[in-house]
C-alpha positions in Angstrom: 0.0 0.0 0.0 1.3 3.6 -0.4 0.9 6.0 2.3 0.5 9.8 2.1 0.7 12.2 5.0 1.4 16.2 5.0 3.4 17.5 7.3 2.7 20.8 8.8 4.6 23.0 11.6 6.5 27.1 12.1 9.1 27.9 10.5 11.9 26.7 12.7 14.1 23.9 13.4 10.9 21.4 14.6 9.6 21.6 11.6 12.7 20.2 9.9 13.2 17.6 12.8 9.7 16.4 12.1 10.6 15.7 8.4 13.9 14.5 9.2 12.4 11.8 11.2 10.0 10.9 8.6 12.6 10.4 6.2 14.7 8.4 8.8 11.4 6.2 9.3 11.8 5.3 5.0 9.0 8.1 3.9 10.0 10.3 1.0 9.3 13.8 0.0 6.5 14.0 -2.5 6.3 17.5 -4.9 7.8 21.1 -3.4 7.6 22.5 0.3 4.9 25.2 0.8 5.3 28.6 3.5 2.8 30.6 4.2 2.1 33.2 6.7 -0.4 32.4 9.3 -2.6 36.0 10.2 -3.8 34.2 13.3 -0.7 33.7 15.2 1.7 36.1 13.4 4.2 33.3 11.9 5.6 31.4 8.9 4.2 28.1 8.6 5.8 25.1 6.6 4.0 22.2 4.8 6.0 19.1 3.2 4.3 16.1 1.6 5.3 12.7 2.4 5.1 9.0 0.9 6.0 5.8 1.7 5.3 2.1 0.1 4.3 -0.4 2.8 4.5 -4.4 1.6 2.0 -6.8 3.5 -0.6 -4.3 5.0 -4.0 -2.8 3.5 -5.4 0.4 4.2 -7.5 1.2 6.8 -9.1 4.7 7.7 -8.3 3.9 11.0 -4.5 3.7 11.0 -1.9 6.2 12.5 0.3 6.8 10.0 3.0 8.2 11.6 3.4 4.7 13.0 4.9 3.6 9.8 
């Protein structure tokens, strides 16, 4: 199955920890970053796409897929 998740955070070093541990779990980066300015609470925001093929499991609605 192939698994899709977006990853959202601010514009600091979280948000690159966060996709530096998805890519240390085997997901990949899918299309370009996105940054935007958020009016609410005054900051940047970051947003990467991530994939990932899993062998021997079926979708579910259900699943947490940052466990994979």
């Amino acid at each position: 199955m192939k698994l899709y998740r977006f990853l959202t955070g601010p514009d600091d070093a979280t948000f690159c920890h966060k996709i530096t541990a998805a890519l240390n779990k085997g997901w990949h980066l899918f299309g370009s970053p996105t940054y935007s300015f958020d009016a609410e609470s005054k900051t940047m925001r970051c947003g990467q796409a991530v994939v990932k093929d899993v062998d021997g499991a079926e979708y579910d609605p259900g699943m947490k897929l940052g466990d994979y």
